[in-house]
C-alpha positions in Angstrom: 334.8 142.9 136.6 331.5 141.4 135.1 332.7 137.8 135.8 333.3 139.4 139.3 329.3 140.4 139.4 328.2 136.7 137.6 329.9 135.3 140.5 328.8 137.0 143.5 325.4 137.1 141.4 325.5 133.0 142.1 326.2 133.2 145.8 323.2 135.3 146.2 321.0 133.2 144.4 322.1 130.3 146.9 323.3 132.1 150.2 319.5 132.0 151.7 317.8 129.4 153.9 315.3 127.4 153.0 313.4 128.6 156.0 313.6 130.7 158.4 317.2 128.8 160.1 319.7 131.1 158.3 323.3 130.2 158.6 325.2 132.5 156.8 324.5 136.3 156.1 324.2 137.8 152.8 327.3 137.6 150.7 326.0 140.9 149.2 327.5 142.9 151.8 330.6 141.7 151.2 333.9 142.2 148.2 332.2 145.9 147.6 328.9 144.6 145.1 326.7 146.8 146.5 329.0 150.0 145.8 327.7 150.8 142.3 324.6 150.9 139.9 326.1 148.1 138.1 326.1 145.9 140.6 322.3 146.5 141.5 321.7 145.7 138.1 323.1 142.6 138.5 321.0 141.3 141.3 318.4 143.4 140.0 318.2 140.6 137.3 318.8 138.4 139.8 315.5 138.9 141.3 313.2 137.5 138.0 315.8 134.5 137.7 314.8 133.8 141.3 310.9 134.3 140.8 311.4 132.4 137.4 312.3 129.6 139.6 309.5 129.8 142.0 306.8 129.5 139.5 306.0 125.6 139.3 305.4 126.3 143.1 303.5 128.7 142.5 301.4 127.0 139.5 300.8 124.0 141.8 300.0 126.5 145.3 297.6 128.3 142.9 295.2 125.4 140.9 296.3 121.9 142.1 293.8 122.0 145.1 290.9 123.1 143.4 288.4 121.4 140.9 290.3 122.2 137.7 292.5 118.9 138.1 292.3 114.8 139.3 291.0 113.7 136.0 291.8 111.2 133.7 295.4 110.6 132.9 297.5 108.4 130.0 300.5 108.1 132.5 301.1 108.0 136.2 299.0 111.1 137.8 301.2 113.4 140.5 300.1 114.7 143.2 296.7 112.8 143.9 297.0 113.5 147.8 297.8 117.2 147.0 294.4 117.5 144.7 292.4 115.6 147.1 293.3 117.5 150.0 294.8 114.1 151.6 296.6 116.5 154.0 298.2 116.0 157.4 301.0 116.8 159.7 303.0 114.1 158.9 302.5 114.7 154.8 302.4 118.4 154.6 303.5 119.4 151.6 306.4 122.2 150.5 308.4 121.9 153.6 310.6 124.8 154.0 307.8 127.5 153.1 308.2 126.1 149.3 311.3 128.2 149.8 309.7 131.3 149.6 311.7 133.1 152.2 315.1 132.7 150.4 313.5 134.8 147.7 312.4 137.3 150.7 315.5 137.8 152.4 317.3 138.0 148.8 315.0 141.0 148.0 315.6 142.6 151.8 319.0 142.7 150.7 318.6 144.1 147.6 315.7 146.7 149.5 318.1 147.9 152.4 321.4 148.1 149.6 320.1 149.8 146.5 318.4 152.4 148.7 322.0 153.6 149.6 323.6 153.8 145.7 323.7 156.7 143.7 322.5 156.0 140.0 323.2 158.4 136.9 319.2 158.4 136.3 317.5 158.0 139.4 314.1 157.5 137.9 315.7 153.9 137.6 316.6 153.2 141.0 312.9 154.6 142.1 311.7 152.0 139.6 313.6 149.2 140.4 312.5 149.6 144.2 309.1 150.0 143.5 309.4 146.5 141.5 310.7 145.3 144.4 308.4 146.3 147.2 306.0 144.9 144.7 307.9 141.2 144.6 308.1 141.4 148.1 304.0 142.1 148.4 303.3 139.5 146.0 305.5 136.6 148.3 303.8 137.3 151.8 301.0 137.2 149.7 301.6 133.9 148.3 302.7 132.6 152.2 299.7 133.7 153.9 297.3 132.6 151.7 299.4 129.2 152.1 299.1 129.2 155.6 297.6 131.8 157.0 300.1 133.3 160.1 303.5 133.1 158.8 306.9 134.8 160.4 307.9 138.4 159.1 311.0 139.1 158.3 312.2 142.3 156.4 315.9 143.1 157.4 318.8 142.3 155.5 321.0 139.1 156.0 324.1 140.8 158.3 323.8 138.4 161.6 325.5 134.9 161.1 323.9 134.1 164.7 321.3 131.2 163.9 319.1 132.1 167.0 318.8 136.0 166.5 317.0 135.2 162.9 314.2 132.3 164.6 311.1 133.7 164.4 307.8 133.0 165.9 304.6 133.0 163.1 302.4 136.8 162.9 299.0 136.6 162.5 297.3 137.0 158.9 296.3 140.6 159.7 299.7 141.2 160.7 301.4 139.7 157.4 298.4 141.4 155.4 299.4 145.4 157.1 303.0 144.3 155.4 301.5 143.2 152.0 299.4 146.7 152.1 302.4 148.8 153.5 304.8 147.1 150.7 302.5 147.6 148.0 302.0 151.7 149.0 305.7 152.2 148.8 305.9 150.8 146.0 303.4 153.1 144.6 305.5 155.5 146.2 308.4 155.1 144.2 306.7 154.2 141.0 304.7 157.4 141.4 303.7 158.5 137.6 305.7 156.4 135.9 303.5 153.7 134.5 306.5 152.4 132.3 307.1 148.7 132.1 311.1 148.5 132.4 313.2 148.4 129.2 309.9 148.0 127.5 309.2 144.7 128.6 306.7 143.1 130.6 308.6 140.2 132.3 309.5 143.1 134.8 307.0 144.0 137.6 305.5 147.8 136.7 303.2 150.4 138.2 300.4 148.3 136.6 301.2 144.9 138.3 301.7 146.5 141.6 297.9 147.7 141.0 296.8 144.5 140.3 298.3 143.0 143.4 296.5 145.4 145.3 293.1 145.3 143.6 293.6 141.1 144.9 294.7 141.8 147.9 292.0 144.0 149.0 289.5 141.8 147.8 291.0 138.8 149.9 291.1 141.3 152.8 287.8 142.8 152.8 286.1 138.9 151.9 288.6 137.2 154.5 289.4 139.3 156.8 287.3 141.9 158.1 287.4 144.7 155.5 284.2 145.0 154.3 283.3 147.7 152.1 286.2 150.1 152.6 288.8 147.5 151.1 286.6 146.5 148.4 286.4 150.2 147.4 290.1 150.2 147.6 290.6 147.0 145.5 287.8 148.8 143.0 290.0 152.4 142.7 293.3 150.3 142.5 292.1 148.2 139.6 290.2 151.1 137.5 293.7 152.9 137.0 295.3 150.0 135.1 292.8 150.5 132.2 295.1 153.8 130.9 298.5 152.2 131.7 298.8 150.9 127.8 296.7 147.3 128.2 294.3 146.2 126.5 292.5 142.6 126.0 294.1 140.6 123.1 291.6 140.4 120.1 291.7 136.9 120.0 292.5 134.6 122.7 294.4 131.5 121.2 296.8 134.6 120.2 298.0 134.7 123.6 299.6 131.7 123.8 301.6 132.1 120.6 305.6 132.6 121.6 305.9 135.5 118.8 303.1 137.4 120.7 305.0 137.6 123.7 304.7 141.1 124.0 300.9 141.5 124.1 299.1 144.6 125.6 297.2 141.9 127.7 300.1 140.9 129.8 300.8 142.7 132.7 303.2 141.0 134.5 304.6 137.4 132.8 307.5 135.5 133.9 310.0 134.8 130.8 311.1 131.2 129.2 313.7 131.4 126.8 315.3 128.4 124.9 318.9 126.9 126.5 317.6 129.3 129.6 314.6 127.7 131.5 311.3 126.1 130.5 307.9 126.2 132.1 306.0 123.8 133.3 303.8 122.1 130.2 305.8 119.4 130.3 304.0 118.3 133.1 300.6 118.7 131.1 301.0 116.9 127.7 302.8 113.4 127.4 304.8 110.5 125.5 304.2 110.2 121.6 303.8 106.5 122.3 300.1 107.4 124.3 299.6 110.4 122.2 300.4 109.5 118.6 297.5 107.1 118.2 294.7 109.1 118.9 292.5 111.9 117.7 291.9 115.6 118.3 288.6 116.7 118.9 287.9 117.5 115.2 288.8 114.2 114.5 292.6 114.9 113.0 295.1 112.4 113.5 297.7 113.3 116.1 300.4 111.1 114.5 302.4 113.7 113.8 302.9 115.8 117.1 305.6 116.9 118.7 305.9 116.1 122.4 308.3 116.9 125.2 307.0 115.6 128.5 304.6 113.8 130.2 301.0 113.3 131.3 300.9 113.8 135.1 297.5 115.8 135.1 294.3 115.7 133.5 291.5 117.7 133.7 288.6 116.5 135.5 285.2 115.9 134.2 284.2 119.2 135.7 286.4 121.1 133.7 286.0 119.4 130.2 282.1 119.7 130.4 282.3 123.6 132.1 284.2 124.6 128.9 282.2 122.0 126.2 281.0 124.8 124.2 282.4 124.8 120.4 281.2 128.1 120.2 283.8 129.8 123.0 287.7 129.7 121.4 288.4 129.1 124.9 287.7 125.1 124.7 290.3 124.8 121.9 292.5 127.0 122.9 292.7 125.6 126.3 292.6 121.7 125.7 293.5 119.2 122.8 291.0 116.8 123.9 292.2 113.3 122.7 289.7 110.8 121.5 290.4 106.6 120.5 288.7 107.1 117.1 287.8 109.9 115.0 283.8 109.1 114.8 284.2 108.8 111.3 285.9 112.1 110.4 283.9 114.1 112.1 285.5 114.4 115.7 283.4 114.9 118.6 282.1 118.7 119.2 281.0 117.6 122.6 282.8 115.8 125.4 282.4 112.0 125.0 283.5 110.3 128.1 283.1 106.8 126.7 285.8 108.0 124.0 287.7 110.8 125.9 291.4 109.2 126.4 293.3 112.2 127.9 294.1 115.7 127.2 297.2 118.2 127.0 297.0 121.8 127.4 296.9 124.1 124.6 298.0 127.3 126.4 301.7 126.5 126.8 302.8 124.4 123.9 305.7 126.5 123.2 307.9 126.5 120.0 309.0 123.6 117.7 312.4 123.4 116.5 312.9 120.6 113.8 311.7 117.3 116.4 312.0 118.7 119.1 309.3 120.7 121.2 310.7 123.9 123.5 308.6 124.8 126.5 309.2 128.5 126.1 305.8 129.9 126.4 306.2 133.4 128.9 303.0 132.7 131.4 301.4 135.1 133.2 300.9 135.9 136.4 298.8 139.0 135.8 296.5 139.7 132.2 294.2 142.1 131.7 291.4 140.2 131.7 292.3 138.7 135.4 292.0 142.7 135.8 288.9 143.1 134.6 287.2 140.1 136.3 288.5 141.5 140.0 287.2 144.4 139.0 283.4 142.4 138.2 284.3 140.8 142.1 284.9 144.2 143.6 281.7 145.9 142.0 279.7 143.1 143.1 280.7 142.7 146.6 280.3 146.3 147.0 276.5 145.7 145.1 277.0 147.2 142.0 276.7 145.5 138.3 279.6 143.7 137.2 278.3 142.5 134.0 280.3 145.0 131.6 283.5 143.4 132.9 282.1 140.2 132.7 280.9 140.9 128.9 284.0 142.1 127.8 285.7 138.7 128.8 282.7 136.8 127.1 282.8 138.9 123.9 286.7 137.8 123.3 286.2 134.4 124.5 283.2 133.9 121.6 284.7 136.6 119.0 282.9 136.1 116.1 280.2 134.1 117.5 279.4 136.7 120.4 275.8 137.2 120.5 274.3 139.4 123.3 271.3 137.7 124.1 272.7 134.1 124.2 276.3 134.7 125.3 275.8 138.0 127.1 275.5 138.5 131.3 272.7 140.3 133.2 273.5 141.6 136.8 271.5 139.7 138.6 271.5 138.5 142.6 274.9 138.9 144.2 275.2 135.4 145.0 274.1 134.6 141.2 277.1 137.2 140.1 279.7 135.7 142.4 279.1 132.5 140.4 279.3 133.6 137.4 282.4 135.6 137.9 283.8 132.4 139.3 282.9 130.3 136.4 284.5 132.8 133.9 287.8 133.2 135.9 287.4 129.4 135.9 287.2 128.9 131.8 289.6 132.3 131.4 292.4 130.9 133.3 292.5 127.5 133.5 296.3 125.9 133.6 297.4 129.4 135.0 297.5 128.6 138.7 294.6 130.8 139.5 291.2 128.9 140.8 292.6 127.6 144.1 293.0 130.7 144.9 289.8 132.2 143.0 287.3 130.1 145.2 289.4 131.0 148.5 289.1 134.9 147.4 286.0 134.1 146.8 284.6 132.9 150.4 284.9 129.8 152.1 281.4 128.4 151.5 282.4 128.6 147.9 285.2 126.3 148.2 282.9 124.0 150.2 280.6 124.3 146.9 282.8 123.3 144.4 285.1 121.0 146.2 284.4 117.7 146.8 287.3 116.6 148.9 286.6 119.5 151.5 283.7 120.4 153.3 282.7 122.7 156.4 283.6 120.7 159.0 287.2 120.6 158.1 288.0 124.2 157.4 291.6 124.1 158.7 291.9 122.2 155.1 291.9 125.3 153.4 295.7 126.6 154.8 298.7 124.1 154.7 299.9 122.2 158.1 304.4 123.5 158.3 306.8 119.9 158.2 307.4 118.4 161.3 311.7 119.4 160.6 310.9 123.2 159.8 309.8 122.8 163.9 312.5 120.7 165.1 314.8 123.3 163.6 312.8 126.4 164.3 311.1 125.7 168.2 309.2 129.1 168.0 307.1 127.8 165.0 304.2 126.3 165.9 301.6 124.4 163.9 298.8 125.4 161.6 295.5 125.5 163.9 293.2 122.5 163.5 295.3 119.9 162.3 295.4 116.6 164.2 299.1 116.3 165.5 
């Protein structure tokens, strides 16, 4: 029976379209799987193998675009059109919605099924829809900050008919009344149970949900028309995660370490295991034959590293002078600047650009296993700190002080060093806070997928500020043009507004 469930477990993971051109309905609803508990478990795991999966996208959707990357490299960058905005009809990247909808229409099925199956405890099927709902949320999410208008589609997968499944693009309000209605059922089933699921916080929860909705509000009332009831909406949502068992890790380079996995911080963090899946840091270190011959910023020879990938990003100057303070354990935490010499021992405190060679992120380095180098660091998509600084962009946006939150972040980052009066942040004008919430998501999260979509919460003049490749006159930049094929095979799609055809 359970090689039964591993099977059909497979199909569903691969019975989805790519886009919105299914061919074949769900082979859930067929050889009785959706007839017992034990097969909702199945595809109930299901579901975080498939998000697992999505995450690169979601990295690259998330930071790639903004001014974090496009710096200097020790192998071939990837990507340059992407972090330069070099965007068209004819190169639009992430055909196929980045494959977002098979994820969708795998969770419809799951949504419509498990509602219908009786389970011994039913607190666990209420929980396991309410992470659902949440999933869903977090997808449309994900697509309409992509593109703006994107289709809607929330049945299950029982029509084989190609044409009855084409659908035309809803507008962003439209797609954002789903993202709110998903996220207030799943509330609804969560209701008081603020339990992360077998204890573990790879799972979506009652707190994640909350944190969705504390962003999404934000985006809403800043994007969309919402003003101050959404921001006051965002601001309740985000207050209540603060007695749902998190707390900020004492020390930040402690989050990164693979045996600290189960930190208070993390909310919601997608899971890498060895001989499972890795994450994406291969992408952000490099060879041994580039790396081996340099120094570390403190002037230690890196002979004796352990690699596992490549260097295919750098961070720009931006970044290594925003976070050039020795002081905040952010900078080391963050990057292992390389230098070509190590000035005599004593390494260079300070960026040097004349004898910078390259850099690899600190965050995700994973474990070591004799020579070889596992990327199996779990990475977050939500932290408690990313809690607290929505919370500083609610309170400001609806004029209040935001500088506690903003403190609280600072006073980890510098630990030890924290002083008040130096390090320490006064309320000051709204336009002043905004900034300096921005520039403290910016240092907090950088290499999480988070500042693309920072700046775009944010405002659209704020994007204009800080990135070079876009300005004011081409604002249709800021969503993604659809492939020229997802058309030709889907007629009632039509393209993004303002881009040239």
């Amino acid at each position: 029976m359970k090689n039964i469930f591993k099977i059909l477990l497979v199909l569903l993971l691969v019975s989805c379209e790519s886009e919105l051109e299914i061919t074949a309905p769900s082979e859930l609803n067929t050889n009785g799987f959706w007839t017992s508990e034990e097969g909702a478990k199945a595809a109930h795991t299901g579901l975080y193998g498939s998000f697992r999966g999505m995450q690169s996208n979601f990295w690259l959707l998330g930071e790639l675009r903004s001014d974090v990357w496009g710096g200097q490299t020790f192998e071939s960058p990837a990507n340059e059109p992407l972090i330069e905005s070099n965007i068209t009809v004819s190169t639009a990247p992430f055909g196929g919605w980045a494959g977002i909808y098979t994820k969708i229409h795998q969770l419809n099925d799951f949504i419509e099924n498990v509602a219908e199956i009786s389970f011994s405890n039913e607190a666990d099927k209420k929980h396991m829809l309410g992470q659902a709902f949440g999933l869903r949320a977090f997808y449309y999410y994900t697509l309409t900050k992509t593109w703006g208008a994107v289709p809607i589609s929330t049945e299950s997968l029982s029509d084989i008919d190609p044409s009855s499944l084409s659908k035309p693009r809803s507008s962003e309000q439209e797609v954002m009344n789903l993202i709110k209605s998903d996220l207030e059922i799943s509330l609804e089933y969560f209701g008081g149970d603020a339990s992360y699921w077998q204890g573990k916080r790879i799972y979506w929860s009652k707190a994640a949900t909350l944190a969705l909705k504390g962003d999404v509000y934000i985006w809403s009332g800043n994007l969309l028309g919402g003003g101050a009831a959404d921001f006051n909406t965002a601001k309740t949502a985000l207050q209540q995660i603060a007695a749902m068992d998190v707390a900020l890790e004492a020390n930040f380079a402690d989050l990164w370490n693979t045996e600290n996995e189960a930190n208070k911080e993390f909310i919601f963090a997608v899971d890498y295991e060895q001989d499972q899946a890795t994450n994406y840091y291969s992408l952000l270190t490099g060879r041994t034959t580039e790396i081996h011959p340099q120094f570390d910023q403190h002037g230690n020879p890196m002979n004796e590293f352990i690699s596992n990938g490549g260097n295919r990003y750098g961070p720009s100057e931006k970044t290594l002078q925003l976070i050039d303070d020795p002081l905040d354990t952010r900078k080391d935490a963050t990057f292992t600047q390389l230098y070509k010499d190590d000035n005599g021992g004593e390494g260079y405190s300070s960026y040097n650009a004349d004898k910078y060679f390259g850099a690899i992120t600190s965050k995700f380095v994973g474990s070591v296993d004799g020579s070889v180098r596992i990327s199996d660091n779990d990475v977050p998509v939500y932290r408690y700190a990313d809690v607290l600084l929505l919370l500083a962009q609610a309170k400001n946006l609806l004029n209040e002080d935001p500088s506690t939150e903003i403190n609280l972040v600072r006073a980890r980052a510098y630990g030890s060093n924290y002083d008040p009066v130096i390090h320490g942040y006064v309320n000051g004008s709204k336009t002043d806070n905004a900034n300096a919430i921005l520039n403290e998501r910016y240092k907090e999260f950088l290499s999480e997928g988070k500042r693309w979509w920072d700046l775009r919460r944010a405002g659209n003049q704020y994007v204009f500020n800080n990135i070079e490749y876009i300005d004011a006159s081409e604002e249709y930049l800021l969503v993604l043009p659809i492939t020229l094929d997802m058309i030709g095979r889907n007629p009632m799609l039509e393209q993004t507004a303002g881009y040239p055809e």
